[in-house]
Every structure is written in C-alpha cells, then in structure tokens.
N, C-alpha and C positions, 0 to 999 in steps of 0.2 A: 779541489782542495786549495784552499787558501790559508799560508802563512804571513802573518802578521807580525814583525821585528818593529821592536824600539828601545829606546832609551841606552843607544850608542852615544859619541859624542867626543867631547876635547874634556880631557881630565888632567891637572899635575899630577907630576911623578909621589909616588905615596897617594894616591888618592883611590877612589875606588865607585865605583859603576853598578847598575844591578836592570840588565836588560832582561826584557821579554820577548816572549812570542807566544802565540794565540794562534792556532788552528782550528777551522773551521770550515763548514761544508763539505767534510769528509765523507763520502759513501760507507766508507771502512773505520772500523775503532783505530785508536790511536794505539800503537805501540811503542816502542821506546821513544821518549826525544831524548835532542839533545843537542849540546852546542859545538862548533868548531871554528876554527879562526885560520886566515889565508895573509901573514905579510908578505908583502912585495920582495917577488923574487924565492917566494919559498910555497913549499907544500902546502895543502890546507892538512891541517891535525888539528886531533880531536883533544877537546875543554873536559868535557863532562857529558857523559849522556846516562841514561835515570828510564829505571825501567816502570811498570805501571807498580809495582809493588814497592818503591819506592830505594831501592838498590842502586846505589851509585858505582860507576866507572869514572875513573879518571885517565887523562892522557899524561904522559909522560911531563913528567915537573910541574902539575899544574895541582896536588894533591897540597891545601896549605893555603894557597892564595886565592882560589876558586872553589865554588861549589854551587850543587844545583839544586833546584826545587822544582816541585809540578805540584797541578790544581787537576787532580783527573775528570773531576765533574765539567771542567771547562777546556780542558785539552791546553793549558799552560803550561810555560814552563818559565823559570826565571834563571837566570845564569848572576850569582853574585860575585864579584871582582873587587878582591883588597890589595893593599900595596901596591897599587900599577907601576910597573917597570915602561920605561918608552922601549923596549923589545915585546913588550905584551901590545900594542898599536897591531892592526889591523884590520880587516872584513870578519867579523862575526857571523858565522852561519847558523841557523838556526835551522833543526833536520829531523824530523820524524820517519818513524818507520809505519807503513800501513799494513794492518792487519789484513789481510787481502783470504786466507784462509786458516785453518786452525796451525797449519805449517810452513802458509808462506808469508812472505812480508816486504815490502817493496819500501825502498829507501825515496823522501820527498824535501825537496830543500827549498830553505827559503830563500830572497833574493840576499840577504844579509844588512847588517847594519856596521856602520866603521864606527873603529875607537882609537882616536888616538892620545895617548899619552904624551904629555911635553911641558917644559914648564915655557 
C-alpha cells in the first residue's frame, strides 16, 4: 500500500491549506481515512477522519476550522484548513484503515506531510 501526502507547507497566521493523499496498490478496499497531526513534543491526534459513506468525525477543537473530503473511486482524501493558528503547525498524518475482512481492518499511515504556520 502506498500513501501519497501533499500540499503541506509554510502558511501565515489566518491563512489556510487543503492537503491530500492518495492511496494506492491496495490488496484490500479502502475504509475510513483520515488525517492527524503530531507537534513537537506532543501526542499525534486526530483532525478529521470520513468514512466511505461520507460521515465525518472530528477530533476535539478542530470541528469549525477543518474539514474533510474523499474521492472513493480513487481512494483520496483531502483535509481543508481555515484560519491557521501557529499552534495548528505540525506533521500531518495521513491514515487509512484496510478492509482486510468484512470485520476486521488494519490501521495504515502515511509518512506525513508538515505544516507550519507563521508569519
């Protein structure tokens, strides 16, 4: 399985981002993606993750300024980001779950992509 992250970057404060990722050469259907972020010195937690039917979760405070999309025909997913705060700055994860049976599902992460906010 190969995951594909982009369109991280250096953004000012107020400004706003809208990365992807792209999975491919999956053996297994795609089940939920979804995004998470890791800054320095802290936990990674979860952005947004979007299920095939198109059902969003959000992680705690990020309901307002984030939101997510998917292309199921192509196994995308897009993460859009308004108002960046420089506390919104770090490793962007991008992370699918594989359908591996009709009951299991096996969690796959991408290498990630940085963001950091600053003026």
């Amino acid at each position: 399985v190969q995951l594909q992250a982009s369109g991280g970057g250096l953004v000012q404060p107020g400004g706003s981002l809208r990365p992807s990722c792209a999975a491919s050469n999956s053996p297994y259907r795609i089940d939920n993606m979804g995004w998470y972020r890791q800054a320095p010195g802290k936990q990674r937690e979860l952005v947004a993750d979007i299920t095939t039917y198109g059902h969003v979760n959000y992680g705690g405070g990020m309901k307002g300024r984030f939101d997510i999309s998917r292309d199921n025909a192509n196994n995308t997913v897009w993460l859009v980001a308004v108002g960046l705060k420089p506390e919104d700055s770090g490793v962007y994860y991008c992370k699918v779950e594989l359908k591996l049976t009709w009951s299991q599902t096996r969690p796959y992460w991408g290498q990630g992509t940085l963001v950091t906010v600053s003026s």
